[in-house]
C-alpha positions as CSV (number, residue, x, y, z in Angstrom):
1,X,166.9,132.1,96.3
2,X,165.0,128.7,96.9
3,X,162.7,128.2,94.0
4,X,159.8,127.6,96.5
5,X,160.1,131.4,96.5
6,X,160.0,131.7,92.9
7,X,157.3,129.0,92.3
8,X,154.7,130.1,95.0
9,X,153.7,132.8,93.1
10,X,152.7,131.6,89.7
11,X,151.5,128.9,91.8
12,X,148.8,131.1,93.5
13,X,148.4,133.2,90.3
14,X,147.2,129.3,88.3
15,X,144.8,128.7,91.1
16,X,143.2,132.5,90.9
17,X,142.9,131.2,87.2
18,X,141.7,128.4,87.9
19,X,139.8,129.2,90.5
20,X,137.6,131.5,88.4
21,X,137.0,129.5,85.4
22,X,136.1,125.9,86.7
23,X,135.1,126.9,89.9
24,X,133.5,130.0,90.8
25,X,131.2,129.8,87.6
26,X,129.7,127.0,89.0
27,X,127.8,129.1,91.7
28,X,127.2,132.2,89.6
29,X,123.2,132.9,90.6
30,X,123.1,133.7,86.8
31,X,123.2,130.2,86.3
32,X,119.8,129.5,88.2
33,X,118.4,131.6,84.7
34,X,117.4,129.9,81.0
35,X,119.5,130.2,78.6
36,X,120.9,129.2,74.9
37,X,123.1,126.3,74.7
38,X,126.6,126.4,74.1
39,X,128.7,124.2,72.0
40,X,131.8,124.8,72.6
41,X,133.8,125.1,75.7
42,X,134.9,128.5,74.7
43,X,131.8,129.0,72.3
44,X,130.0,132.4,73.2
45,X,126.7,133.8,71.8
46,X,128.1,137.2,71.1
47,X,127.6,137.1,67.7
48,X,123.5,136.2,67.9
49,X,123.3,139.2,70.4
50,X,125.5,141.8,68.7
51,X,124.6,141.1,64.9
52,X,121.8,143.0,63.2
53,X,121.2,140.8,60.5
54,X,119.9,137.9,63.0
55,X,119.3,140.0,66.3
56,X,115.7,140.4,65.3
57,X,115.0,136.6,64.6
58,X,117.7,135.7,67.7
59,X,115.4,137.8,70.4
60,X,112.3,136.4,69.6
61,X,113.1,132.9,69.4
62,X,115.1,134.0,72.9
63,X,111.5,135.0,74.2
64,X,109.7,131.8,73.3
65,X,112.2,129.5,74.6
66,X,113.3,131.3,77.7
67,X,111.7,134.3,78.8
68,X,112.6,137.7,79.3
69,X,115.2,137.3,81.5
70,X,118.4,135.2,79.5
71,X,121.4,134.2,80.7
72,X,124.1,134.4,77.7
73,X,128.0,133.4,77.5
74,X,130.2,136.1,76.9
75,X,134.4,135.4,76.2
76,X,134.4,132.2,78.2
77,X,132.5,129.4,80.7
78,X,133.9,132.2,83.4
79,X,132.2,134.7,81.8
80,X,128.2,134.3,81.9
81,X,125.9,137.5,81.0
82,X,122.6,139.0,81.2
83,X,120.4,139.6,78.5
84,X,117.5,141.6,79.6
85,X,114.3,141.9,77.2
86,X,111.9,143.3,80.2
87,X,111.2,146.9,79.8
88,X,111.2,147.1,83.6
89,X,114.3,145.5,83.9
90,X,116.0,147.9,81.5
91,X,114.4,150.9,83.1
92,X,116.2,149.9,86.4
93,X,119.3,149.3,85.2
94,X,119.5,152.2,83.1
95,X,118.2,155.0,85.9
96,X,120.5,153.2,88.4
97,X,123.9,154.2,86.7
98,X,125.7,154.3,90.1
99,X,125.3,150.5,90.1
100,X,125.4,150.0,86.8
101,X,128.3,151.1,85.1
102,X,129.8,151.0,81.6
103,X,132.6,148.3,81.9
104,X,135.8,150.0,82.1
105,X,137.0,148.1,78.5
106,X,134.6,150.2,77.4
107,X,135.2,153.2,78.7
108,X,139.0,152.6,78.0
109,X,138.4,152.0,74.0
110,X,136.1,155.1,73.7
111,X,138.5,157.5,75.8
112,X,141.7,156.3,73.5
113,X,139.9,157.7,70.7
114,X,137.9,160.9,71.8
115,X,138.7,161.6,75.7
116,X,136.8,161.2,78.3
117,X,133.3,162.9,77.5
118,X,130.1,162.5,78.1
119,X,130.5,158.5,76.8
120,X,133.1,157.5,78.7
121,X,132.8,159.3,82.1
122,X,131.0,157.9,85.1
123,X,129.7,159.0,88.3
124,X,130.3,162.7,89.5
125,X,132.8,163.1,86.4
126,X,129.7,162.5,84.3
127,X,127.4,164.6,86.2
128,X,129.7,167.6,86.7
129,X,130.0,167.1,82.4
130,X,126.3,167.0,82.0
131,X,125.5,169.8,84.1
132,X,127.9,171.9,82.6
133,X,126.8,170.7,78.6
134,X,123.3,170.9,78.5
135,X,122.2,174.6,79.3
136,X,123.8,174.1,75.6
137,X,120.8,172.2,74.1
138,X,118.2,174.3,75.5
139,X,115.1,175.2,72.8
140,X,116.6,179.0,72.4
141,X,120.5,177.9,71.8
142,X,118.9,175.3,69.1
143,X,117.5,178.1,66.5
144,X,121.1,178.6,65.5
145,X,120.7,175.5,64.4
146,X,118.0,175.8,62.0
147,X,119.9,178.1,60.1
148,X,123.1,176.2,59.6
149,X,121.5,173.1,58.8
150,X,119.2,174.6,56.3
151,X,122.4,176.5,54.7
152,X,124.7,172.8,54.3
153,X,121.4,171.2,53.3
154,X,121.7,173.5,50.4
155,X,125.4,172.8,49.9
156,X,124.5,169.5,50.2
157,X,121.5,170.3,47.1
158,X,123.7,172.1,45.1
159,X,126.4,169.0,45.4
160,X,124.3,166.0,44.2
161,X,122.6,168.5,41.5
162,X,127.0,169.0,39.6
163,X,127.1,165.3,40.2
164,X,124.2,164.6,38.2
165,X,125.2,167.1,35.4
166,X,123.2,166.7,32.7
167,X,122.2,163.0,33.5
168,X,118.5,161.7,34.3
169,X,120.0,159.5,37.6
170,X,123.3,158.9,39.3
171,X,124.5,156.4,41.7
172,X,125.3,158.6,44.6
173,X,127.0,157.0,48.1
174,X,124.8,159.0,50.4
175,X,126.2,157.9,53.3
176,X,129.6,159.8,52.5
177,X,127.8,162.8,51.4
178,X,125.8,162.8,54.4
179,X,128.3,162.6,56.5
180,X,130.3,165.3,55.3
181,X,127.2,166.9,55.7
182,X,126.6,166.1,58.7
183,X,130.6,167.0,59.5
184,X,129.8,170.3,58.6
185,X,126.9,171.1,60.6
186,X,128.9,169.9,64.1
187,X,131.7,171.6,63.0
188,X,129.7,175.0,62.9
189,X,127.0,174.0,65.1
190,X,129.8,172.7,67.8
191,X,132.5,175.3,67.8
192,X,132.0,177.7,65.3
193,X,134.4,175.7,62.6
194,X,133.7,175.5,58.9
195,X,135.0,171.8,57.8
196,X,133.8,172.8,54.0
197,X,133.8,168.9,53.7
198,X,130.9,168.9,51.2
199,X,132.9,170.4,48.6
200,X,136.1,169.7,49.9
201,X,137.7,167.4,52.3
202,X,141.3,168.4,52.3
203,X,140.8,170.3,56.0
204,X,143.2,168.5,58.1
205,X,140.8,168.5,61.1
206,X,138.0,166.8,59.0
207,X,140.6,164.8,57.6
208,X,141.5,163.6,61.3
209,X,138.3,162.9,62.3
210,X,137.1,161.1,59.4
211,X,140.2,158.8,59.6
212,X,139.8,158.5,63.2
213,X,136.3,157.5,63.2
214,X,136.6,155.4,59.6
215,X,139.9,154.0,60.1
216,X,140.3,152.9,64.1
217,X,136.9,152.1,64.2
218,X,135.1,151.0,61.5
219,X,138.4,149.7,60.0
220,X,140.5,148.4,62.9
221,X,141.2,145.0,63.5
222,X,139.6,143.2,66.3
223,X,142.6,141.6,67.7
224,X,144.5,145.3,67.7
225,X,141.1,146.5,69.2
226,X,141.2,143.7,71.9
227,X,145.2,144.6,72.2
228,X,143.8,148.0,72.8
229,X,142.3,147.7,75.9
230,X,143.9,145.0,77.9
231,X,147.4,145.4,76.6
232,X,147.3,149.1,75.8
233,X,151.5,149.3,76.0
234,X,152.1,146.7,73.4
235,X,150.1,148.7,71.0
236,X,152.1,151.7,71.9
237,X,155.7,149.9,71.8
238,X,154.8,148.2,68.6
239,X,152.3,150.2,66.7
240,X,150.6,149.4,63.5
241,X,148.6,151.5,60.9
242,X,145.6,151.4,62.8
243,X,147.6,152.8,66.1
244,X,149.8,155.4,64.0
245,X,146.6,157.0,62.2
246,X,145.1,157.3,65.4
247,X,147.8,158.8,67.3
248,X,148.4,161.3,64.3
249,X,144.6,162.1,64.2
250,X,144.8,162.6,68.0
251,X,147.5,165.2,67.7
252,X,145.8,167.3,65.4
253,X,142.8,167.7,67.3
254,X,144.6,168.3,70.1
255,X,146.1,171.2,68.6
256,X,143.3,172.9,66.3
257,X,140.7,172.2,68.5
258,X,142.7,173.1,71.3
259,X,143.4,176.6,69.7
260,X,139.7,176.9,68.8
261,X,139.0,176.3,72.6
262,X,141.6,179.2,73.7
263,X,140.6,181.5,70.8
264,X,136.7,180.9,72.2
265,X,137.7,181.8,76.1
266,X,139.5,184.9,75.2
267,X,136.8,186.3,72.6
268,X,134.5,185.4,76.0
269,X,137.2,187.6,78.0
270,X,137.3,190.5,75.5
271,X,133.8,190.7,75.4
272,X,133.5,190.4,79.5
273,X,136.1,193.2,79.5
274,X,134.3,195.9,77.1
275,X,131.2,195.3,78.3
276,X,130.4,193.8,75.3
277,X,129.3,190.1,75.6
278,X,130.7,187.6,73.0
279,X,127.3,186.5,70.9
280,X,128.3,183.1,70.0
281,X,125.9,180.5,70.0
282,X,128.1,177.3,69.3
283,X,128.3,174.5,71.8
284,X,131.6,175.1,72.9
285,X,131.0,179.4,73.5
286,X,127.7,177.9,75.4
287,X,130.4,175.6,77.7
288,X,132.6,177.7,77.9
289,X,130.0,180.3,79.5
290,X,127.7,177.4,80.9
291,X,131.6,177.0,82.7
292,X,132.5,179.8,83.9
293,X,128.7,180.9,85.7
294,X,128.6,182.2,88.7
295,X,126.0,179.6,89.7
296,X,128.4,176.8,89.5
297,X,130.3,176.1,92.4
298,X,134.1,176.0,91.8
299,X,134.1,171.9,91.9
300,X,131.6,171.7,89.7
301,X,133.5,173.5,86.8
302,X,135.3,170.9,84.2
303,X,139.1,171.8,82.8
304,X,139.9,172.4,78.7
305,X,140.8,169.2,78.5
306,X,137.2,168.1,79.7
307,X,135.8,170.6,77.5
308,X,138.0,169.1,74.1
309,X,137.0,165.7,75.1
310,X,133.1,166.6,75.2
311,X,133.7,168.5,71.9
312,X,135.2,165.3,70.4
313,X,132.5,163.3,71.9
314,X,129.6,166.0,70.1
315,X,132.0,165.5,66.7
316,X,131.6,161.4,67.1
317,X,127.6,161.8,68.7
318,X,126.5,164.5,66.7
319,X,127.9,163.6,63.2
320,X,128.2,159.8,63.1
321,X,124.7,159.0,64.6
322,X,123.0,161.7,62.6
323,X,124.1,160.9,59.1
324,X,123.5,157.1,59.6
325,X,119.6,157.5,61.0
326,X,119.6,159.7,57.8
327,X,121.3,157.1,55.7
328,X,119.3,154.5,56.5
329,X,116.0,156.8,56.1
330,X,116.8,157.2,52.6
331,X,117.5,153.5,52.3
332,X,114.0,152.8,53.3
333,X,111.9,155.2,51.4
334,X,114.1,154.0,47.9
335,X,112.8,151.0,49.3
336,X,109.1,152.2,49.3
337,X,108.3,154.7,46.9
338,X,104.6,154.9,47.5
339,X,105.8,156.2,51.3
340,X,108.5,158.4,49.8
341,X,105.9,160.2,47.2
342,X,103.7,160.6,50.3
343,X,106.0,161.9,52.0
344,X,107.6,164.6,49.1
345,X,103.7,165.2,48.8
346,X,103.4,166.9,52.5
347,X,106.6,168.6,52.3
348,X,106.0,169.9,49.1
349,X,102.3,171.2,50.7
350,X,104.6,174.0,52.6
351,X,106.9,174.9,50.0
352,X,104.3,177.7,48.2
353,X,104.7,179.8,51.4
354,X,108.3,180.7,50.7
355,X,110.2,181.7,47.6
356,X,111.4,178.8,45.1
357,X,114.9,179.5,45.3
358,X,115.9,177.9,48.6
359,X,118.8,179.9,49.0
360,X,117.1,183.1,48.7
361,X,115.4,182.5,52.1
362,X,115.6,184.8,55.3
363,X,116.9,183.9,58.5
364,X,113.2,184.6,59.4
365,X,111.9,182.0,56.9
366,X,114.7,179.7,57.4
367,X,113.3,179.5,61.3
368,X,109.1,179.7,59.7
369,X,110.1,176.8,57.4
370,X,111.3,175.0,60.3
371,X,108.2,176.1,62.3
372,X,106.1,174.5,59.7
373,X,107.8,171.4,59.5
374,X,108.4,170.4,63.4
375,X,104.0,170.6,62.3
376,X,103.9,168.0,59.7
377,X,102.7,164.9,60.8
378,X,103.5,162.5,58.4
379,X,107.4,163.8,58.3
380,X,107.8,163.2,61.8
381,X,105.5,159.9,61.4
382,X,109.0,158.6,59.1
383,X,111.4,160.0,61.1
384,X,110.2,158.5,64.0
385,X,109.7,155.3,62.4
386,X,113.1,154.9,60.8
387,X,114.8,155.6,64.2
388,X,112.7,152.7,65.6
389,X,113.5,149.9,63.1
390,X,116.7,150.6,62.6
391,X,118.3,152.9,65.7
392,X,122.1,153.7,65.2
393,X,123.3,152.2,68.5
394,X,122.2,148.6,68.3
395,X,123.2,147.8,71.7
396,X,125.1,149.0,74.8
397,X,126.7,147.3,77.9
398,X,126.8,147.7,81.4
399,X,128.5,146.0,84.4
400,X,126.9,145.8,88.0
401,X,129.7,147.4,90.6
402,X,127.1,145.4,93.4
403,X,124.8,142.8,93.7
404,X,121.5,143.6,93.0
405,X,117.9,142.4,92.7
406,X,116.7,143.6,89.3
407,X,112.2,143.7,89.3
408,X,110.8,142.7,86.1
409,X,106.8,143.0,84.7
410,X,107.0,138.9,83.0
411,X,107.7,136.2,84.7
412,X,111.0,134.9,85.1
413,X,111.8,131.1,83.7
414,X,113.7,128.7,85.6
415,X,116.8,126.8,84.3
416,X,114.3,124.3,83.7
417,X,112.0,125.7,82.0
418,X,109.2,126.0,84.6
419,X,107.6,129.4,85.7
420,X,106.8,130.7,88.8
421,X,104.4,133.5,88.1
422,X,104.6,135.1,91.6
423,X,108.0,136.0,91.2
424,X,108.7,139.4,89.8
425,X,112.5,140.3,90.0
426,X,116.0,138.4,89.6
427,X,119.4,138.7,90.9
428,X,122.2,140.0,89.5
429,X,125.5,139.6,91.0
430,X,128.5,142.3,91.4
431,X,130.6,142.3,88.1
432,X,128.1,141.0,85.6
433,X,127.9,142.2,82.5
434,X,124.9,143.4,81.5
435,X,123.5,143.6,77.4
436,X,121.2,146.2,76.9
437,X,119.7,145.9,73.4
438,X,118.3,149.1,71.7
439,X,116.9,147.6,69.0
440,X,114.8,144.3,70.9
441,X,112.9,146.9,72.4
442,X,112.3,148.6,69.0
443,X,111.3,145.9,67.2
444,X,109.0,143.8,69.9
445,X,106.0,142.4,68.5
446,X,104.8,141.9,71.8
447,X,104.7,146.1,72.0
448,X,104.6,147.2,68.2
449,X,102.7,144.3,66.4
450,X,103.3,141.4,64.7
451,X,104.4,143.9,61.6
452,X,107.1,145.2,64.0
453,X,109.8,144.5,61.7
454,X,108.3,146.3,58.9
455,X,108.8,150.1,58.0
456,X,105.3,151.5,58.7
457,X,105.4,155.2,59.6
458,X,101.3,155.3,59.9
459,X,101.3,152.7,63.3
460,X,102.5,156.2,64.9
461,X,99.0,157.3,64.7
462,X,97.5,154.4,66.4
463,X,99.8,153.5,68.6
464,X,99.3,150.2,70.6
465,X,98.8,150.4,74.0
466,X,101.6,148.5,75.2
467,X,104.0,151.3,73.3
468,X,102.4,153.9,75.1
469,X,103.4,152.7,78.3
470,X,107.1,152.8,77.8
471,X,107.7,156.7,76.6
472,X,111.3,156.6,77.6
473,X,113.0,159.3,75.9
474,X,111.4,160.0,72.7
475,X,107.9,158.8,71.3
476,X,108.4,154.8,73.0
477,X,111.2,154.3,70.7
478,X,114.7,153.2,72.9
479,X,117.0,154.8,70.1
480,X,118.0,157.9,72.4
481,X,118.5,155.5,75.2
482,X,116.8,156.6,78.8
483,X,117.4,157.6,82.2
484,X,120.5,160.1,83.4
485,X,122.6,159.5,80.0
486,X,119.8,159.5,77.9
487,X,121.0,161.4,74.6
488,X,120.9,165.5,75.5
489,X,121.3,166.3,71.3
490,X,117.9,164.8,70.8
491,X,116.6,168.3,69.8
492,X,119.7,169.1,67.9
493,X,119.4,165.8,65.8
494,X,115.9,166.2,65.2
495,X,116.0,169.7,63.5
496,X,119.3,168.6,61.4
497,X,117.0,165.4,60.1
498,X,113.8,166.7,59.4
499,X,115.8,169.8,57.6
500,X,117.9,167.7,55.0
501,X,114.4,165.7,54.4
502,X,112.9,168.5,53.6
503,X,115.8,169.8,50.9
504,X,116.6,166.3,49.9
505,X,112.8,165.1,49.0
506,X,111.7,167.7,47.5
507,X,114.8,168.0,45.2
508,X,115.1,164.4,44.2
509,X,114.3,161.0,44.2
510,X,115.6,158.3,45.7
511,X,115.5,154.3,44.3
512,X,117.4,151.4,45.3
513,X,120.5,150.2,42.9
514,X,121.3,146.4,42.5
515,X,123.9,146.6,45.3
516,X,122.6,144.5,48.3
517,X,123.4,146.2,51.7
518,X,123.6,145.1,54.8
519,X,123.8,145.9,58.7
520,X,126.5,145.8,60.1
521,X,127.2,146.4,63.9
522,X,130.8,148.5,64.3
523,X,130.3,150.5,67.1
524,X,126.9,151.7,65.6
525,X,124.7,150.4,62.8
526,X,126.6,150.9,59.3
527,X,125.3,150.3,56.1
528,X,127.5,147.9,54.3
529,X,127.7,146.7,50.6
530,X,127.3,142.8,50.9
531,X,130.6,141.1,50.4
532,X,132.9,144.2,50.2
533,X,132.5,145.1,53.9
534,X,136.5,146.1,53.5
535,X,135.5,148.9,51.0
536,X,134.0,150.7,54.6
537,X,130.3,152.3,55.1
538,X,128.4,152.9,52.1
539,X,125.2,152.7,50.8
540,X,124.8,153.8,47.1
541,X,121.4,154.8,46.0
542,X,120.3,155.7,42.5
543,X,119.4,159.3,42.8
544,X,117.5,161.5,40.0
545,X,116.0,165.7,39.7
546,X,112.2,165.5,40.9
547,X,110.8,167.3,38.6
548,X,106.8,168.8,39.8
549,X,104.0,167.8,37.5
């Protein structure tokens, strides 16, 4: 064979390389836009954009120096990215998810760990999902709710109260108790299963999941993560611990969940047969029905394995996020005690209308408690305020499948720094990757204040002007996102929070320890002791009986 033919090929293959790092970057429109320098030929500013720690400070000097509108280096020269910090900006891309897309690395990591949900899916694959899932979270399926969070609150009580003993204080991780907790409640809440992980967390499905979640993705090492998505066969034909524990997690799910699924649909069949309808109110008996309506056309239904992804993707949603906005709650209010004695002081306000003994309540006064609670103005004042400065998805990405012209409300900057102030939109070519930060918009001064960065739960009742405009999908705050794949479980975490506060504050008290934590951005925001971020998520607070003067 003449080595012409053997050559041409790699030959075309260097110049497709070549072509798209020295050349086509060159006239990327992107590059028309300010931004940050970079020192390095492969240097990237990833880590400013991605890290909690400095995100804060890295936004606003971002601001100053170049506008709303920044251009930022992803993996290399070939790869330049958007930064949008324009609240009309992000409400385009995020309402337009047929142009914008979450980049199919993305997409591939999240569906080798839980399937392709509700996270992962796009276009009519999402909508068919979403359609099907959120008759689910309507206001009447949510009382069920009440009453299992309230009962695993209690677990959760009754816990912390046999670690303390006979002690004054503890040092308690409540991040791991919480998250059993909050284990639990989806596991009940979502298909009916008791994971007993408060007390015990020898269940092998718990066990999958927690490894799952802990191990491949808080744990995992980059370069297997990286290996992961672009060179998924070499992770399968020489797998490491990482790999293994998720493959053997994986299984597991597959089969107890799987048999929790079938056990559901003929319960739903029985029921349809006798004439007596199966009562369940878990997410998956709702799905399962919400499935199999007669108002849904044939097309529109979604298959088992559809339905075991989305149940995964409620297990990672529902559990993860929710214990770490709780986490990070407590973290906060140990760090202010005059806020935390406020707060205890308005829960504490309800608790003579029903009987001391928590445990002794109704199912009636479980759902009056909660009544009474969703009233309280400084409780939601503190949840809402936690979830704004420090929201569990820092940031999220998306990709343009076209070219587009994105409007802004500021101005955009020029390369050189120069303004024109008549010019209200940008554009963004096909197959850019686009960062959407969460937290930026949280923490804006230009919206909350120069004391944005500070945990003050009373702005909420004089809220600036400029937060008003932007309700997006809960109270101005970005942390349940916005648009079409804004967060359905907003209800669903909101009762599971303002539950635990209630059985947590007025049971204890919460101080910091002499550990120093920090943020840490793996997949979501973590809580981290500094230094020993190989010890996993924790946050250890000194916790002690409050005892009523």
């Amino acid at each position: 064979m003449p080595l012409i033919y053997i050559l041409s090929p790699l030959v075309a293959f260097l110049l497709y390389i070549l072509y798209h790092v020295l050349v086509a970057p060159r006239f990327n429109v992107l590059r028309t836009l300010p931004g940050p320098p970079v020192q390095k030929w492969f240097g990237n500013h990833l880590q400013h954009v991605l890290n909690p720690i400095v995100t804060p400070k890295v936004h606003e000097i971002f601001v100053q120096r170049y506008g709303r509108t920044v251009r930022i280096r992803g993996l290399g020269p070939w790869d330049e990215r958007l930064l949008t910090l324009d609240p009309v900006s992000f409400t385009h891309i995020v309402k337009n998810t047929a142009i914008y897309e979450k980049p199919w690395q993305s997409r591939r990591l999240i569906t080798s760990l839980i399937g392709c949900g509700m996270l992962s899916a796009e276009g009519q694959v999402h909508k068919r999902q979403r359609r099907v899932a959120l008759p689910a979270f309507s206001a009447q399926n949510m009382r069920s709710l009440v009453d299992i969070s309230f009962k695993k609150g209690i677990q959760l009580r009754d816990a912390w109260v046999d670690v303390l003993g006979s002690t004054t204080s503890a040092r308690i991780d409540v991040c791991q108790f919480l998250s059993r907790t909050t284990f639990d409640v989806i596991g009940l809440a979502g298909f009916d299963y008791n994971f007993n992980s408060i007390r015990d967390e020898t269940n092998e499905l718990f066990i999958a999941y927690k490894d799952m979640f802990e191990v491949a993705i808080s744990q995992g090492s980059m370069f297997r993560t990286l290996l992961s998505i672009y060179l998924p066969t070499i992770n399968q034909l020489f797998p490491d611990n990482t790999v293994r524990t998720v493959q053997r997690c994986k299984e597991v799910i597959h089969r107890v969940a799987g048999r929790l699924i079938q056990e559901k649909k003929e319960k739903i069949s029985e029921g349809e047969k006798s004439g007596d309808p199966y009562d369940g109110k878990d997410l998956l008996t709702l799905l399962l029905k919400s499935n199999a309506s007669a108002d849904l056309l044939p097309e529109q239904r979604i298959s088992d394995d559809d339905i075991l992804n989305n149940i995964n993707t409620f297990m990672f949603a529902g559990s993860d996020t929710s214990s770490l906005s709780m986490t990070w709650t407590l973290f906060l209010l140990a760090q202010h005690p005059n806020i935390q004695d406020r707060l205890r002081t308005e829960l504490l306000s309800i608790a003579d209308k029903f009987p001391r003994d928590l445990s002794e309540l109704t199912e009636d006064q479980v759902q009056s408690l909660h009544t009474a609670l969703s009233g309280l103005p400084f409780l939601h004042n503190v949840t809402r305020e936690s979830l704004r400065l420090i929201p569990p998805l820092h940031s999220t990405l998306r990709v343009a499948t076209q070219d587009d012209e994105v409007p802004t409300m500021y101005p955009v900057h020029r390369r050189d720094g120069t303004v024109d102030g008549t010019k209200r939109s940008f554009t963004v070519p096909r197959g850019t990757f686009v960062h959407l930060s969460v937290e930026a918009f949280n923490l804006d001064k230009a919206v909350w204040g120069e004391d944005a960065w500070d945990f003050n739960p009373d702005r909420w009742d004089n809220l600036p002007e400029a937060a008003q405009q932007h309700p997006w999908h809960f109270s101005s705050i970005l942390t349940f996102s916005a648009g079409p794949r804004a967060c359905p479980g907003l209800r669903f975490a909101l009762i599971e929070m303002k539950t635990l506060y209630y059985i947590l504050l007025t049971n204890f008290v919460f101080k910091e320890t002499e550990d120093k934590i920090t943020k840490h951005n793996v997949v979501l925001t973590r809580p981290y002791l500094s230094g020993k971020f190989k010890d996993g998520t924790q946050c250890p607070l000194l916790v002690s009986r409050f005892t009523p003067t």
